[in-house]
C-alpha positions in Angstrom: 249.1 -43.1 73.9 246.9 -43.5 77.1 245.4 -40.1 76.4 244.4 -40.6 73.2 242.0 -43.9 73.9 239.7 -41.9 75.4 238.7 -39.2 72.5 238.6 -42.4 70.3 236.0 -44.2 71.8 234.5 -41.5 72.2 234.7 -40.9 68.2 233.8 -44.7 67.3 230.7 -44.8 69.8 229.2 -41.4 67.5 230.3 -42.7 64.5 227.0 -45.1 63.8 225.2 -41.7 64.8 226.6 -40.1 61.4 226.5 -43.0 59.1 222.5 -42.8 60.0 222.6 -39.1 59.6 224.5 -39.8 56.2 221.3 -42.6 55.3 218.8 -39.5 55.9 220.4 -37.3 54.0 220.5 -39.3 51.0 217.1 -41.1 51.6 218.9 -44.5 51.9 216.7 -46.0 54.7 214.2 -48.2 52.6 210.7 -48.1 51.9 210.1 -47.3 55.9 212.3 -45.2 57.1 210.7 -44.4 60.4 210.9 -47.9 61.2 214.3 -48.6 60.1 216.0 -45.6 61.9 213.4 -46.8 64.8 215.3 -50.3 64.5 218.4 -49.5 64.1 218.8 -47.4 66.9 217.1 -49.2 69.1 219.9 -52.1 67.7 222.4 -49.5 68.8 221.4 -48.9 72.1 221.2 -52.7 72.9 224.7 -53.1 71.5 226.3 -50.3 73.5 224.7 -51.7 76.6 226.4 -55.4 76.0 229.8 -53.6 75.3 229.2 -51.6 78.9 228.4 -54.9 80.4 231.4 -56.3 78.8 234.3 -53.9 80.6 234.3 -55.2 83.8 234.4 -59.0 82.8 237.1 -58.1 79.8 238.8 -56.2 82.6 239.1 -59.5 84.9 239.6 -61.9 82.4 242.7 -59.4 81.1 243.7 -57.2 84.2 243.7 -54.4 82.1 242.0 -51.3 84.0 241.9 -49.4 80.8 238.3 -51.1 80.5 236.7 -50.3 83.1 237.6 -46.7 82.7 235.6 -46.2 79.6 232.5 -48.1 80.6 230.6 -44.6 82.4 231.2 -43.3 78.6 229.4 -46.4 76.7 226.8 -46.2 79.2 225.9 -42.6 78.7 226.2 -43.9 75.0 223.5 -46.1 75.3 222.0 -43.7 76.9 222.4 -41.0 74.0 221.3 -44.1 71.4 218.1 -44.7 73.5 217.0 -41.4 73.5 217.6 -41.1 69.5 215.5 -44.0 69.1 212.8 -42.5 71.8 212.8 -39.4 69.8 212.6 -41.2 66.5 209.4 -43.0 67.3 207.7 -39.7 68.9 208.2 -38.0 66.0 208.4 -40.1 63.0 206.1 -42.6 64.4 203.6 -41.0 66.5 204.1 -37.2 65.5 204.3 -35.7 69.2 200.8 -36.8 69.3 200.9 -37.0 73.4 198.1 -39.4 74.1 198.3 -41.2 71.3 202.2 -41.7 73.2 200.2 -42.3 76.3 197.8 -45.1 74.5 200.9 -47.0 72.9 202.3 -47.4 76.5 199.7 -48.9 78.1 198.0 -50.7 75.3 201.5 -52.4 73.4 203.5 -54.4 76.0 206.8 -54.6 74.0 206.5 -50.2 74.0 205.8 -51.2 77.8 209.0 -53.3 78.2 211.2 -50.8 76.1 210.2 -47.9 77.9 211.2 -49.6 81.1 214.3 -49.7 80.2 214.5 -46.5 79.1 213.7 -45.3 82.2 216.1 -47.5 83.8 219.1 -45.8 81.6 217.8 -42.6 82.4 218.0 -43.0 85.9 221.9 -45.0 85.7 222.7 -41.8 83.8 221.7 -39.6 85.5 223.3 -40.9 88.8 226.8 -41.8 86.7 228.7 -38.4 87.6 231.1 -38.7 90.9 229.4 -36.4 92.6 226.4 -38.5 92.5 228.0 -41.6 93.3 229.8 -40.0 96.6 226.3 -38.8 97.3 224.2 -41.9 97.0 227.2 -44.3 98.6 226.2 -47.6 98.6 222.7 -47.1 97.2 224.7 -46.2 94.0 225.4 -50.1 93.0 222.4 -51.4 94.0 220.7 -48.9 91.7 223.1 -49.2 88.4 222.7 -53.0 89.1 219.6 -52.3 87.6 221.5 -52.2 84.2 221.3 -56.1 83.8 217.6 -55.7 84.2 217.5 -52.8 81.6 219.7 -55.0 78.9 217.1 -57.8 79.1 214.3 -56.0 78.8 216.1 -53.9 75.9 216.5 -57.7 74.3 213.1 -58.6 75.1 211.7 -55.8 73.7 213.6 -56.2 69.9 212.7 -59.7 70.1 208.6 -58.4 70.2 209.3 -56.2 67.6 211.6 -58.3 64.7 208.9 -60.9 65.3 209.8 -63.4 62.9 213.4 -62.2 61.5 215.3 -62.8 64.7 217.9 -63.8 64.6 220.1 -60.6 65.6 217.9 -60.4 68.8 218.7 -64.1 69.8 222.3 -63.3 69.2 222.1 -60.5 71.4 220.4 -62.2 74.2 222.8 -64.9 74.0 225.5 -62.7 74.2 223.8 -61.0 77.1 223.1 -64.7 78.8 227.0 -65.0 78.9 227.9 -61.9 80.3 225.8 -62.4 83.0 226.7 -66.2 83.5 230.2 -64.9 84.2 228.9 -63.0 86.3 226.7 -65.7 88.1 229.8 -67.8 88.0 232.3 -65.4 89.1 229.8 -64.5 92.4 229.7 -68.4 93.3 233.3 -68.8 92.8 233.7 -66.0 95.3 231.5 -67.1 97.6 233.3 -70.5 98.1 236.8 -68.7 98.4 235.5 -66.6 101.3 233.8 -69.5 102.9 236.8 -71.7 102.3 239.2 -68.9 104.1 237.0 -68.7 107.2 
């Protein structure tokens, strides 16, 4: 059973990949569809990034390693979604026109912020295989701490964009506010065990 989690998660993480693919094909994505395939996987991205954020808390709270073992995949998911939705605004958006790319950065702070993080989930996946983390030693979770950073800018920069419908980014960001409260929580907690054993 054990063996089979893995090519399933794998399978559910693609599947919003192919329901957009299947919205393409039969010209189902609205009167803008540049913007909504721009939206929505820019949506997917953010929400694979929470569920990442999620294993290791779901993993304490349950004892269950089985989470923590899939959270390199959903990262590189986020990943994959982040680079769809880069790609989607290149093309469908901007046409490959290179400096008007270059212009958008520096001129459109929310591009600015989302590009960050972009960068940020680059870099994470890049450095996600073992080799990599054997290589980089202790530098390796001080640099994918930088996740936490990349989530909140990925909520900052929906919140820019939906403008005045948002309510999915404030849900987002307050789901993102608790995961890292736990966190918060669980480091203070910590910190007064150790002080109280010494």
């Amino acid at each position: 059973m054990g063996k089979l989690i893995k090519p399933s998660v794998f399978g559910f993480a693609l599947l919003p990949f192919f329901a957009l693919l299947l919205r393409i094909y039969q010209n189902d994505l609205g009167p803008d569809p540049a913007q909504e395939l721009s939206i929505e996987t820019g949506e997917w991205t953010l929400r694979f990034l929470l569920l990442t954020l999620a294993m290791t808390p779901l993993k304490q709270i349950t004892s269950l390693g089985v989470f923590v073992r899939h959270r390199r995949m959903l990262g590189l998911f986020a990943l994959f979604y982040a680079s769809v939705h880069f790609l989607s605004w290149m093309a469908f958006l901007l046409g490959f026109r290179w400096f008007a790319i270059a212009e958008e950065l520096v001129e459109r702070p929310y591009i600015t912020v989302g590009f960050s993080a972009f960068l940020i989930l680059i870099a994470l996946g890049v450095t996600s295989p073992k080799a990599m983390v054997r290589k980089l030693g202790r530098n390796w979770k001080r640099l994918h701490r930088l996740v936490y950073l990349a989530a909140i800018l990925g909520v900052v920069h929906l919140l820019w964009i939906l403008r005045t419908n948002i309510g999915e980014a404030v849900l987002y960001g307050s789901i993102l506010a608790l995961l890292l409260g736990y966190r918060i929580l669980r480091f203070l907690h910590t910190g007064k065990r150790v002080k109280s054993a010494a």
